[in-house]
N, C-alpha and C positions, 0 to 999 in steps of 0.2 A: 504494500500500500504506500509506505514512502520514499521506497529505491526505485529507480528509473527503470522503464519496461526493458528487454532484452531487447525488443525492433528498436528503440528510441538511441539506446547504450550503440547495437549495430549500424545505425545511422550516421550517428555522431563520429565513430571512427572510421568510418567508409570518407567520410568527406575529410574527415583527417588525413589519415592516409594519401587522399585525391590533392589534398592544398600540399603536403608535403610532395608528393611529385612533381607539381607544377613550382614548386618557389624552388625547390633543389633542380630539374631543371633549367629553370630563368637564371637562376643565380649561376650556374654551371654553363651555359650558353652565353651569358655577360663577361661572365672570368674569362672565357675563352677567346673573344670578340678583345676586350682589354689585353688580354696577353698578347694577341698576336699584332695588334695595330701600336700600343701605346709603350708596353714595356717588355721589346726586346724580346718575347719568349719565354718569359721566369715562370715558374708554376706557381706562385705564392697568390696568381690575382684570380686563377682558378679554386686554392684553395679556399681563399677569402670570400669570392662568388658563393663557391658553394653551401660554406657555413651558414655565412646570414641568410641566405633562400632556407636551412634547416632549424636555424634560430628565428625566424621569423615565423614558420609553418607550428614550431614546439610551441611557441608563445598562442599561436591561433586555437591549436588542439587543448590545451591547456584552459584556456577561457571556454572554448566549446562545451567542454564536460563540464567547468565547473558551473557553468551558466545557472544547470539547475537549482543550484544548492542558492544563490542570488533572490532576494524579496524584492520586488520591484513594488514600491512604493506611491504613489501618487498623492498630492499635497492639492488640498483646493488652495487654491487665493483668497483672503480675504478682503472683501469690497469696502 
C-alpha cells in the first residue's frame, strides 16, 4: 500500500537506463568531436565527455525514484 507498484518501480528504471544511454552517448560523441578538432587527439576530453553524460543521467535517475517519497504541497495566497 505505501511502496511503489513493481510496473511504476519498472518504468522508472527503463527511462533511467534510456537517459543514461542517451547522455553517455552525447557526452561520448562530444569528447570525440573535441578530441579530434580542438585538442590534438588526447583521450582525456572523451573521458571527460563521457562522465558528465553519466553524472548527469545518475543525478536524473536519482530524482526519478526519489520523486515518490516528495509531498508536493500547495499554498493558497492570501487576498
Amino acid at each position: 500500500m505505501f511502496g511503489m507498484s513493481e510496473n511504476e518501480l519498472g518504468k522508472k528504471w527503463d527511462r533511467c537506463l534510456a537517459d543514461g544511454a542517451i547522455k553517455l552517448g552525447t557526452g561520448l560523441g562530444l569528447g570525440i568531436v573535441f578530441s579530434v578538432l580542438f585538442f590534438k587527439r588526447h583521450t582525456w576530453p572523451i573521458s571527460f565527455g563521457s562522465g558528465t553524460g553519466l553524472g548527469m543521467a545518475y543525478a536524473n535517475c536519482q530524482n526519478d525514484l526519489r520523486s515518490h517519497y516528495f509531498l508536493h504541497r500547495v499554498e493558497k495566497q492570501e487576498q
